[in-house]
PDB file as gemmi writes it, atoms N, CA and C in Angstrom:
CRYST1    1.000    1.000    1.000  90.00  90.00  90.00 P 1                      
ATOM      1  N   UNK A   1     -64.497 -30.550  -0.265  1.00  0.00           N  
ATOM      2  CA  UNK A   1     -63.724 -30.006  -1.342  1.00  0.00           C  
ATOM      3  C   UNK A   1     -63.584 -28.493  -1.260  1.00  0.00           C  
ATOM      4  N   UNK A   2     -64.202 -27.773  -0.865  1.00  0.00           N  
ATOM      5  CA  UNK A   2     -64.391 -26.389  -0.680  1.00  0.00           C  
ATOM      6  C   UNK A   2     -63.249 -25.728   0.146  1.00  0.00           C  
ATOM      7  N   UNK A   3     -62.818 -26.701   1.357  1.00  0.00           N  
ATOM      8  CA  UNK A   3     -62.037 -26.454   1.868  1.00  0.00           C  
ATOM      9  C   UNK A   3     -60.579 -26.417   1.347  1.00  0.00           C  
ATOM     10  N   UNK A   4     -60.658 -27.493  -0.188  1.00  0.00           N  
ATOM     11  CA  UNK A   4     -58.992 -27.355  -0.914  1.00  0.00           C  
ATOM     12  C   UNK A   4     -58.979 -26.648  -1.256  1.00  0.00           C  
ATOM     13  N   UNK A   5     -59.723 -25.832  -1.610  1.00  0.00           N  
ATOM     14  CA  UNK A   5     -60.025 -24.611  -2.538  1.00  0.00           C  
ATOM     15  C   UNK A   5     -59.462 -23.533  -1.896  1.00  0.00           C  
ATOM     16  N   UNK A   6     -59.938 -23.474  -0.671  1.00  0.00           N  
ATOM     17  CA  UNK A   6     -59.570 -22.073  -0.008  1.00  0.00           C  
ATOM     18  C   UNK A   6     -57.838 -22.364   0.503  1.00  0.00           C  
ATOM     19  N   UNK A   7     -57.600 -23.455   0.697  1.00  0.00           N  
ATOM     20  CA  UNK A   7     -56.280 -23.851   1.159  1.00  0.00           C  
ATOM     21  C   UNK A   7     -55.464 -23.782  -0.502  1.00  0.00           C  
ATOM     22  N   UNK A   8     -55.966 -24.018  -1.412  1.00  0.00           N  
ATOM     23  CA  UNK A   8     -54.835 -23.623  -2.486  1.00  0.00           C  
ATOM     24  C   UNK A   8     -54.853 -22.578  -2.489  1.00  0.00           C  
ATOM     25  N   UNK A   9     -55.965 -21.726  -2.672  1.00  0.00           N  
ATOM     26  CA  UNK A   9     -55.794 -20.141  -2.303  1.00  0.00           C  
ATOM     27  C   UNK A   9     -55.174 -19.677  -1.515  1.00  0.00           C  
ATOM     28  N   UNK A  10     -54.819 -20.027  -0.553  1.00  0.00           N  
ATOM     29  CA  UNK A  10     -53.992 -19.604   0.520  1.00  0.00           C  
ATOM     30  C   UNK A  10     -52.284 -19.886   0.313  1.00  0.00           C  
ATOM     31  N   UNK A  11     -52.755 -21.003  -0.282  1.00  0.00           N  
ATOM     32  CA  UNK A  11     -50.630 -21.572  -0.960  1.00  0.00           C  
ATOM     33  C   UNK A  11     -51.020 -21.108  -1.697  1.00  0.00           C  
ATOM     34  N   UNK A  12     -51.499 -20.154  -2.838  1.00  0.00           N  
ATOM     35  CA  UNK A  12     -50.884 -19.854  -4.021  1.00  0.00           C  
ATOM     36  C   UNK A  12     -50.806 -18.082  -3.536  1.00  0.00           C  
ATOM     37  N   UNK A  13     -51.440 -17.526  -2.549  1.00  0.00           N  
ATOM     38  CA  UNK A  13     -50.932 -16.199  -1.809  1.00  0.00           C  
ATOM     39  C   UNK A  13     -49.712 -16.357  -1.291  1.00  0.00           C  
ATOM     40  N   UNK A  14     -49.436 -16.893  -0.342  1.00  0.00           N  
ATOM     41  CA  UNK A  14     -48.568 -17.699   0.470  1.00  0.00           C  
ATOM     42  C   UNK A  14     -47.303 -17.809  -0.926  1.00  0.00           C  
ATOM     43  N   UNK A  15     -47.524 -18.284  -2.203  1.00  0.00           N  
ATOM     44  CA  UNK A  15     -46.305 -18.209  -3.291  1.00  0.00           C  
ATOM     45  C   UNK A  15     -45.939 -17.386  -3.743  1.00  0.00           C  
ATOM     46  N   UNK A  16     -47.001 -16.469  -3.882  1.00  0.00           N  
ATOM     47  CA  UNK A  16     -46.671 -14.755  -4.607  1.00  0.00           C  
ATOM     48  C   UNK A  16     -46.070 -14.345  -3.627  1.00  0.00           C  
ATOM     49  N   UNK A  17     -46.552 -14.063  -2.441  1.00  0.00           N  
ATOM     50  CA  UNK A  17     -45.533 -13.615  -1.549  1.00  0.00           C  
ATOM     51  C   UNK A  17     -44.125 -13.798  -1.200  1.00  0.00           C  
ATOM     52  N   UNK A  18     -44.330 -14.903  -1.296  1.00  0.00           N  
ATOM     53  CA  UNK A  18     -42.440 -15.535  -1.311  1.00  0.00           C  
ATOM     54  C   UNK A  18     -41.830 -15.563  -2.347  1.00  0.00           C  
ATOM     55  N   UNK A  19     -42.695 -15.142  -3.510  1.00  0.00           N  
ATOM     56  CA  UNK A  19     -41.875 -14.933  -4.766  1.00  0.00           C  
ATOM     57  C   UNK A  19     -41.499 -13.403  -4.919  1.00  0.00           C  
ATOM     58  N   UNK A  20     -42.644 -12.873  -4.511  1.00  0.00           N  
ATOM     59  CA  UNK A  20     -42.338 -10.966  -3.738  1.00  0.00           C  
ATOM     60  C   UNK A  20     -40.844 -11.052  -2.784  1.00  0.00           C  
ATOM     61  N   UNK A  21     -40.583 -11.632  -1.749  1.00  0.00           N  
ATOM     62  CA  UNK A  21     -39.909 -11.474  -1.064  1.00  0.00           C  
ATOM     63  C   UNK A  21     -38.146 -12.051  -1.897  1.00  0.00           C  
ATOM     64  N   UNK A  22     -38.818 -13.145  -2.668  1.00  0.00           N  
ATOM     65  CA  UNK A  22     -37.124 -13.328  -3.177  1.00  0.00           C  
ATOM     66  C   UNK A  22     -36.772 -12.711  -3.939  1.00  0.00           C  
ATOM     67  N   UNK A  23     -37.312 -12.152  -4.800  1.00  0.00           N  
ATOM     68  CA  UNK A  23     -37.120 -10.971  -5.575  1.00  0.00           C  
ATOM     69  C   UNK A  23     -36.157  -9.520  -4.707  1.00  0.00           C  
ATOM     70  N   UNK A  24     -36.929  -9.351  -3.655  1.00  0.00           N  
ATOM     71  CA  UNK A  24     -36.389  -8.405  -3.548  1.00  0.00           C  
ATOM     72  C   UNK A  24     -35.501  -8.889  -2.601  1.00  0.00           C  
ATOM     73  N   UNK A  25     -34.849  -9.966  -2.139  1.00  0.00           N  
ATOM     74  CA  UNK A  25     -33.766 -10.463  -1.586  1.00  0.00           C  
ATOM     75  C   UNK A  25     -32.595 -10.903  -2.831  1.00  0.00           C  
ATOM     76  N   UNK A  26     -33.037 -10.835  -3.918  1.00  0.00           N  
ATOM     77  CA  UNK A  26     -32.101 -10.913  -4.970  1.00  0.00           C  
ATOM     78  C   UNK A  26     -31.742  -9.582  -5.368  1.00  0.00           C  
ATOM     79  N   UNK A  27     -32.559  -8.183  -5.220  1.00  0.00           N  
ATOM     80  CA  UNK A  27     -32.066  -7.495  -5.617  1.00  0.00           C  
ATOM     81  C   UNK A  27     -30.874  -6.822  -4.994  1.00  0.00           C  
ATOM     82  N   UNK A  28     -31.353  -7.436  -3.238  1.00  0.00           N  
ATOM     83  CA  UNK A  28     -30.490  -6.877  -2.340  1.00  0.00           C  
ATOM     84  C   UNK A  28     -29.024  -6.992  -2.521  1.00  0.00           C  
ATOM     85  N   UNK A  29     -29.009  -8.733  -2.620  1.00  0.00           N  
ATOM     86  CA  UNK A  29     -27.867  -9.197  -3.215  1.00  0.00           C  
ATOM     87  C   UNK A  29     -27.018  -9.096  -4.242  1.00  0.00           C  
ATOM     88  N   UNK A  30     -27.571  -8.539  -5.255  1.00  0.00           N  
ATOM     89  CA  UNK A  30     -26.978  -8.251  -6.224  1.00  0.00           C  
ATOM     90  C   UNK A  30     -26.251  -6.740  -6.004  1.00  0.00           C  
ATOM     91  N   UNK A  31     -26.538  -5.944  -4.834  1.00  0.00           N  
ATOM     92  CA  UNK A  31     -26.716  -4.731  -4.974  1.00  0.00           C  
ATOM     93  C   UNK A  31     -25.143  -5.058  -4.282  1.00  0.00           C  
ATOM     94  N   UNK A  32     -25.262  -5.819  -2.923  1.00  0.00           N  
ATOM     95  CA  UNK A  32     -23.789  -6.112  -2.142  1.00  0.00           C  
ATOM     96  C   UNK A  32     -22.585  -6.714  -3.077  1.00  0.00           C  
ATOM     97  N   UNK A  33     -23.208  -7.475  -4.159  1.00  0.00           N  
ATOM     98  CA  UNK A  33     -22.120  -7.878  -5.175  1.00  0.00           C  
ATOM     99  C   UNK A  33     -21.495  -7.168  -5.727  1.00  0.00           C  
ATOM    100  N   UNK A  34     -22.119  -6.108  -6.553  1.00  0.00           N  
ATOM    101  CA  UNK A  34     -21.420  -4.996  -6.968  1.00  0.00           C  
ATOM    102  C   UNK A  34     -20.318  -4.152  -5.892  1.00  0.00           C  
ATOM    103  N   UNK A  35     -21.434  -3.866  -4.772  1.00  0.00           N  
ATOM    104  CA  UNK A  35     -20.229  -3.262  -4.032  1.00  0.00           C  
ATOM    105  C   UNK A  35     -19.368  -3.998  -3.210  1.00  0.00           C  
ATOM    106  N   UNK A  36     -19.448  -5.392  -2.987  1.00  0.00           N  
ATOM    107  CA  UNK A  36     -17.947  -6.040  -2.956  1.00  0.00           C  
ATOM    108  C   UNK A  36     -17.070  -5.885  -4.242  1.00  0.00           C  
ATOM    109  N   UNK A  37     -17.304  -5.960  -5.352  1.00  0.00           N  
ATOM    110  CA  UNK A  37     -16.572  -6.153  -6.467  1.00  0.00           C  
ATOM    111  C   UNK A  37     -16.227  -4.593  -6.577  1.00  0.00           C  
ATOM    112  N   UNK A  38     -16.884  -3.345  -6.434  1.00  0.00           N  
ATOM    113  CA  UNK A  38     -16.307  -2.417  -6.439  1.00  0.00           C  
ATOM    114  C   UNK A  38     -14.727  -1.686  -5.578  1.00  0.00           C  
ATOM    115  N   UNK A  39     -15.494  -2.318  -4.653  1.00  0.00           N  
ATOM    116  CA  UNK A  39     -14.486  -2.215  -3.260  1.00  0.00           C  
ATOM    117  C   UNK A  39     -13.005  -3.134  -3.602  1.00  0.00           C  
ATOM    118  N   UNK A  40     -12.979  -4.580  -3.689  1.00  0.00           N  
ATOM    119  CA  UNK A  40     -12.006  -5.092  -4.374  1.00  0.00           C  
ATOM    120  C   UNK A  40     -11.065  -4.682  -5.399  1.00  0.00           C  
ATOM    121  N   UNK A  41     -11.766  -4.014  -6.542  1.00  0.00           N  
ATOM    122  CA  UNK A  41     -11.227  -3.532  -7.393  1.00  0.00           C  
ATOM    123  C   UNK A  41     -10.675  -2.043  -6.719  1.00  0.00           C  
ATOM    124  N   UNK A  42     -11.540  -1.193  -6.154  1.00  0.00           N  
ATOM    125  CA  UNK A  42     -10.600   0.210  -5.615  1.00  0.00           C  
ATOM    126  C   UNK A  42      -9.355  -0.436  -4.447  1.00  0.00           C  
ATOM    127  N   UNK A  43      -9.855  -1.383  -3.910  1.00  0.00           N  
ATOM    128  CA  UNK A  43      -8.449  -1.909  -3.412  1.00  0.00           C  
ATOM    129  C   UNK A  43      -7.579  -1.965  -4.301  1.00  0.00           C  
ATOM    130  N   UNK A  44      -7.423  -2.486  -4.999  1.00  0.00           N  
ATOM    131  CA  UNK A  44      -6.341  -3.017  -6.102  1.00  0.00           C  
ATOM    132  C   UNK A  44      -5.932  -1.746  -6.497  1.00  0.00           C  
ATOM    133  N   UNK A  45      -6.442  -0.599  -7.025  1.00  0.00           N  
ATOM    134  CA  UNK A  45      -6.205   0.305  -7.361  1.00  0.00           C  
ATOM    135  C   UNK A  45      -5.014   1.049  -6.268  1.00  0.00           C  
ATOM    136  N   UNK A  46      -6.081   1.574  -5.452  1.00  0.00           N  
ATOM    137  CA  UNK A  46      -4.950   2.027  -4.095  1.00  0.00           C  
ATOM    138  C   UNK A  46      -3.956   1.282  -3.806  1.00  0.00           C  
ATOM    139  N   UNK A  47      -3.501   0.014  -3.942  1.00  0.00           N  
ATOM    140  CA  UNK A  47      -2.290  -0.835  -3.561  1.00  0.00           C  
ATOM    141  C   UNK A  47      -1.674  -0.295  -4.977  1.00  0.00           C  
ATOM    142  N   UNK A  48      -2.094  -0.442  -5.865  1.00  0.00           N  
ATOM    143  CA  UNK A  48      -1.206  -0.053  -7.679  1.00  0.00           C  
ATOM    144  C   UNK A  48      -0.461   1.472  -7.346  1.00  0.00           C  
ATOM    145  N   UNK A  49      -1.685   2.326  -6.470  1.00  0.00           N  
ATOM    146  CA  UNK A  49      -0.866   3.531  -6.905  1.00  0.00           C  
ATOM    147  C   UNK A  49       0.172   3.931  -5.750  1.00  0.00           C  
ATOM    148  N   UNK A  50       0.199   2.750  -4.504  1.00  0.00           N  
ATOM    149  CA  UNK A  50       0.740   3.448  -3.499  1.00  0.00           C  
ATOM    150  C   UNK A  50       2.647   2.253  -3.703  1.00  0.00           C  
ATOM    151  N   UNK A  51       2.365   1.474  -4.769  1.00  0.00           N  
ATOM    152  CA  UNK A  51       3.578   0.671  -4.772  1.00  0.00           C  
ATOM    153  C   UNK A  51       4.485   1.665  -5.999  1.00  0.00           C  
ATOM    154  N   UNK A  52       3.632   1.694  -7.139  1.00  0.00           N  
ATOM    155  CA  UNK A  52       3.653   2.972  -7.491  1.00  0.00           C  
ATOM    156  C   UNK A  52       4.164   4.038  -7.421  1.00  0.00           C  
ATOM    157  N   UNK A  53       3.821   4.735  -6.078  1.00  0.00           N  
ATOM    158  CA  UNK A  53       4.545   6.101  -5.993  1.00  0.00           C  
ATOM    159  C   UNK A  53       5.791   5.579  -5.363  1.00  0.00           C  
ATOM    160  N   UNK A  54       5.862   4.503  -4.228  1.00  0.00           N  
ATOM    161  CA  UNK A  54       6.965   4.470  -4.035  1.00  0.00           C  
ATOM    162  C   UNK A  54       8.135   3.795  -4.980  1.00  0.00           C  
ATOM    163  N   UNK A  55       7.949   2.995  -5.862  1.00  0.00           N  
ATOM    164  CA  UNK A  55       8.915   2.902  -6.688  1.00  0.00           C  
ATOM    165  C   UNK A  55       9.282   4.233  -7.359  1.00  0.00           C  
ATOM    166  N   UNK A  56       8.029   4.981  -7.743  1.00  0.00           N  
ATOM    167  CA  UNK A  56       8.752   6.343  -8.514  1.00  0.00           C  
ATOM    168  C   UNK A  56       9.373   7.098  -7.635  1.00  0.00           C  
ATOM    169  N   UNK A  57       9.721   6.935  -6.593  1.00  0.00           N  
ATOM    170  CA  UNK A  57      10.026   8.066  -5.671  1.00  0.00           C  
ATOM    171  C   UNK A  57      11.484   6.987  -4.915  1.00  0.00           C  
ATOM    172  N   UNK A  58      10.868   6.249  -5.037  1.00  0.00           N  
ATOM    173  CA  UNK A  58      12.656   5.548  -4.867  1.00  0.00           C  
ATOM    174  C   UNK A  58      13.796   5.866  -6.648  1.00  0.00           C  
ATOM    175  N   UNK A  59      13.089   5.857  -7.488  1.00  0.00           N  
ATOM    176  CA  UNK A  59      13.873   6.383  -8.660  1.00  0.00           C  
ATOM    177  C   UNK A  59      14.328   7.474  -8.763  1.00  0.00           C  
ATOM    178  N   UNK A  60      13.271   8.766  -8.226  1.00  0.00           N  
ATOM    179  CA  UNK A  60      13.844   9.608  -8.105  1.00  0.00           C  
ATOM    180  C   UNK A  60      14.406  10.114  -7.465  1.00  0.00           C  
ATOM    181  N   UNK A  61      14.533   9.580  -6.577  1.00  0.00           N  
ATOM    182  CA  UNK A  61      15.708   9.702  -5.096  1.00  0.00           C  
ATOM    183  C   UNK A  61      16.848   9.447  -5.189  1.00  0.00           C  
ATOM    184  N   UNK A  62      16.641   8.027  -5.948  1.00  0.00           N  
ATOM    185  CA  UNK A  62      18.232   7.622  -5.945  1.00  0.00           C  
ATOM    186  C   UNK A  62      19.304   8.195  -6.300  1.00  0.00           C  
ATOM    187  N   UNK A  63      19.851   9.125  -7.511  1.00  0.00           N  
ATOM    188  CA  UNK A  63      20.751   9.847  -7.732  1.00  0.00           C  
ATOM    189  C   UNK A  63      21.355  10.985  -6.403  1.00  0.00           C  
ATOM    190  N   UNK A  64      20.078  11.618  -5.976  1.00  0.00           N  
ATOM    191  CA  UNK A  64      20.499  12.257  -4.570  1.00  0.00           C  
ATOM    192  C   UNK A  64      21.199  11.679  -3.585  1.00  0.00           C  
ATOM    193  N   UNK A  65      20.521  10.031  -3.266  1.00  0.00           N  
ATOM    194  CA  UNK A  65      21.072   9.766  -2.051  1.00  0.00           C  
ATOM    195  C   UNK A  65      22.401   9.540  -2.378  1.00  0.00           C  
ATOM    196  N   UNK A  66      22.999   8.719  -3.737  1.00  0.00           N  
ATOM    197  CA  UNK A  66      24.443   8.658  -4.753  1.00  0.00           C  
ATOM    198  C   UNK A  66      25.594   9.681  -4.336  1.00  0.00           C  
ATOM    199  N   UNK A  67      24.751  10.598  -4.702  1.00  0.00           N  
ATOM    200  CA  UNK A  67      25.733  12.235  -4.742  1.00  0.00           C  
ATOM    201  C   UNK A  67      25.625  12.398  -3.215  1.00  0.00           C  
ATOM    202  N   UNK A  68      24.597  12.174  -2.070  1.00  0.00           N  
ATOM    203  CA  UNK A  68      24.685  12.567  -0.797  1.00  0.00           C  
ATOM    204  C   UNK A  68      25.744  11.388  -0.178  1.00  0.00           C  
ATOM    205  N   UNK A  69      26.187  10.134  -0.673  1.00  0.00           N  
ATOM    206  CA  UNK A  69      27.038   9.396  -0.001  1.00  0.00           C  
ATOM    207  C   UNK A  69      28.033   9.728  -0.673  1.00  0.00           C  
ATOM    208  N   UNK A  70      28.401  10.143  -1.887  1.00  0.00           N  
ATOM    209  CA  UNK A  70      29.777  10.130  -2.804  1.00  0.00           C  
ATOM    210  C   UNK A  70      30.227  11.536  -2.051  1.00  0.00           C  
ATOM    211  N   UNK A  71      29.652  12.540  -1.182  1.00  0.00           N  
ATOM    212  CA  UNK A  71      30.034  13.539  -0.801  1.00  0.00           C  
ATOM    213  C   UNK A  71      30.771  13.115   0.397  1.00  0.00           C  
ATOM    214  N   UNK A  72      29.463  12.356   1.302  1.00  0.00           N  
ATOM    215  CA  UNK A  72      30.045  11.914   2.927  1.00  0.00           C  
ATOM    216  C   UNK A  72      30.983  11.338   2.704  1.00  0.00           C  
ATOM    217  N   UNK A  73      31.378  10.143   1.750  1.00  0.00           N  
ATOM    218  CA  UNK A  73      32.540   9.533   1.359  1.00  0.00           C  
ATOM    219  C   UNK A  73      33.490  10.247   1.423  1.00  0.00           C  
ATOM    220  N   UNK A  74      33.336  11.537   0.673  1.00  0.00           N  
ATOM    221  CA  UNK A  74      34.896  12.234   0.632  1.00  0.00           C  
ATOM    222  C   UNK A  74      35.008  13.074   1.349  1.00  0.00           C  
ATOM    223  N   UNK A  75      34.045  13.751   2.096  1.00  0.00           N  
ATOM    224  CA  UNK A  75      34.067  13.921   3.196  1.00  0.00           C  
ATOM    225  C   UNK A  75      35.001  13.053   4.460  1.00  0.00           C  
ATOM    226  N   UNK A  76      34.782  11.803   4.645  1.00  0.00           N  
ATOM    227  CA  UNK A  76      35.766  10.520   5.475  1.00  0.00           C  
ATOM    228  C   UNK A  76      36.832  10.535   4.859  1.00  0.00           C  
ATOM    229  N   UNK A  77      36.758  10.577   3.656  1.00  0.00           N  
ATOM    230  CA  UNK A  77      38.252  10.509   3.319  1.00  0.00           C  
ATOM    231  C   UNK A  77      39.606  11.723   3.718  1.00  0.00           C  
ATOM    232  N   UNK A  78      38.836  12.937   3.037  1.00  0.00           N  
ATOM    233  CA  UNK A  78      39.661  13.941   3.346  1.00  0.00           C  
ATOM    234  C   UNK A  78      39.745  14.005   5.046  1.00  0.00           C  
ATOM    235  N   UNK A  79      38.588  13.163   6.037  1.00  0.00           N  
ATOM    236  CA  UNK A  79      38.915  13.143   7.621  1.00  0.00           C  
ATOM    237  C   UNK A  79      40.399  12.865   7.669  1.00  0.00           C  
ATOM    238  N   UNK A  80      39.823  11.137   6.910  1.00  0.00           N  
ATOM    239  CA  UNK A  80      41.348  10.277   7.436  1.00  0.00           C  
ATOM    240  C   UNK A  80      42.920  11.075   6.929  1.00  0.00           C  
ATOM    241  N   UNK A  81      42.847  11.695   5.713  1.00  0.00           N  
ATOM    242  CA  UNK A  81      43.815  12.332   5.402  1.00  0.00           C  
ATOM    243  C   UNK A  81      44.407  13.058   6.511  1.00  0.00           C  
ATOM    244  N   UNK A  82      43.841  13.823   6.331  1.00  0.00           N  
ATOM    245  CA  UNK A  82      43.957  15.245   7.940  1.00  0.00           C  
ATOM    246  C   UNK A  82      44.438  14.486   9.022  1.00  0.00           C  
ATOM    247  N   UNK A  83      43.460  13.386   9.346  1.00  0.00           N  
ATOM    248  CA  UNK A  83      44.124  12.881  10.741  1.00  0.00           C  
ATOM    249  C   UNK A  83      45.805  12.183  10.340  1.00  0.00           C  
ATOM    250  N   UNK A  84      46.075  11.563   9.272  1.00  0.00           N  
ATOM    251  CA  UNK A  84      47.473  10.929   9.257  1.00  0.00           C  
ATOM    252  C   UNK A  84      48.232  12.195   8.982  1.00  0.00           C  
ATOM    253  N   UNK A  85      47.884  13.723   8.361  1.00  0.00           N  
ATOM    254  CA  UNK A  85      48.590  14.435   7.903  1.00  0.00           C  
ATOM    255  C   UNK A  85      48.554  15.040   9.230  1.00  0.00           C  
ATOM    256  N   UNK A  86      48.144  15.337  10.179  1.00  0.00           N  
ATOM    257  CA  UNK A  86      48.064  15.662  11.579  1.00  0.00           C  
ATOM    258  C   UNK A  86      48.738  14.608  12.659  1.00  0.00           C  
ATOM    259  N   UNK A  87      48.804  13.666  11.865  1.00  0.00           N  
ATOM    260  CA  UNK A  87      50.171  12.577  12.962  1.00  0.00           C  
ATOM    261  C   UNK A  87      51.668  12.782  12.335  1.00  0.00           C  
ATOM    262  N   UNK A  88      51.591  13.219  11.159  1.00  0.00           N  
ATOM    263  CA  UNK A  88      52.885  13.427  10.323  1.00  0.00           C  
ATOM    264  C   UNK A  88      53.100  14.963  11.112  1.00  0.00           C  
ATOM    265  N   UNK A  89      52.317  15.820  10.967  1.00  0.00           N  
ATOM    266  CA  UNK A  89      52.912  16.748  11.839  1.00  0.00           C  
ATOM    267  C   UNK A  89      53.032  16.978  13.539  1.00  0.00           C  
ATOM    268  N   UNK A  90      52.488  16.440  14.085  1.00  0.00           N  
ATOM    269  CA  UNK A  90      52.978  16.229  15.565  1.00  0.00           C  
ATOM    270  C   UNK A  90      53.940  15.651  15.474  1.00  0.00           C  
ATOM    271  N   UNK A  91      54.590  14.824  14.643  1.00  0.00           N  
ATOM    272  CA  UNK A  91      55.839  14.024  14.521  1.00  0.00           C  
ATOM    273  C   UNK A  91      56.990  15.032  14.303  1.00  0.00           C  
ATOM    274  N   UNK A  92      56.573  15.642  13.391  1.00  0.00           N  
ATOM    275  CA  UNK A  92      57.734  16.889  13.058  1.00  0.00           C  
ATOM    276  C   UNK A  92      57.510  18.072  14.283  1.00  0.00           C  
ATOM    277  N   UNK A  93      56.278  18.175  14.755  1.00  0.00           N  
ATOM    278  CA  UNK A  93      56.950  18.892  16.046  1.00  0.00           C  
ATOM    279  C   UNK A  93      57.916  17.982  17.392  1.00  0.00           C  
ATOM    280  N   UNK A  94      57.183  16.925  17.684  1.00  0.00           N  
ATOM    281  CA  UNK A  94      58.383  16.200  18.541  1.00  0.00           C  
ATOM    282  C   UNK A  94      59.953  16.188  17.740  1.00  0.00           C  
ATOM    283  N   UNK A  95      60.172  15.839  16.481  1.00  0.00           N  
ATOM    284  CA  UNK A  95      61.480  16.092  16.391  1.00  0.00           C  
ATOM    285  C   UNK A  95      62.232  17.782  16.734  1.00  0.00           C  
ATOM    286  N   UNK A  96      61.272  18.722  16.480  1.00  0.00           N  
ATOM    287  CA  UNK A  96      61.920  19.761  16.885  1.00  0.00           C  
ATOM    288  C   UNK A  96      61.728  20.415  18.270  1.00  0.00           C  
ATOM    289  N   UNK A  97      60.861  19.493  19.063  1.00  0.00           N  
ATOM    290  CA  UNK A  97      61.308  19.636  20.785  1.00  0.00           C  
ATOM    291  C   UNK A  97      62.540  19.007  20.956  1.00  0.00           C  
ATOM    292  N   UNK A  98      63.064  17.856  20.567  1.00  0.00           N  
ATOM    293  CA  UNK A  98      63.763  16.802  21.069  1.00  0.00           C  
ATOM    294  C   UNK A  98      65.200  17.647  20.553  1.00  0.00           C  
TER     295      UNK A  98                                                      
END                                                                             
């Protein structure tokens, strides 16, 4: 009998210890939880502010790029003018070679 004795003693060291050790394998874990869940969430953040800026920056663009095509536009236009008003006059110079 002496011998259960020392052998429960030994499993009940043998339990504290492994109750020592999960402990601090829970704290570990808990510690990575947070900083997954931190990390997740600053993800989310950085995706919010970078969709974010670009929508605000496509808003505020847009009127520029408006006025920068409504210019080039008339810009082409007054081309094509010139060029038919530049076939109307080579025309009137061939009539006054001929």
């Amino acid at each position: 009998m002496p011998e259960d004795f020392s052998t429960n003693s030994d499993i009940k060291s043998l339990l504290e210890q492994n109750l020592k050790y999960s402990k601090e394998i829970l704290n570990s874990t808990e510690k990575v939880r947070k900083y997954l869940m931190v990390r997740q969430v600053w993800g989310f953040v950085k995706f919010v502010i970078v969709v974010g800026l670009i929508v605000f920056g496509f808003i505020t663009v847009k009127p520029f790029i408006n006025q920068a095509a409504s210019t080039y536009k008339e810009l082409l236009d007054t081309g094509a003018s010139l060029k038919s008003g530049s076939e109307g006059l080579q025309d009137l110079v061939n009539q006054y070679q001929q």
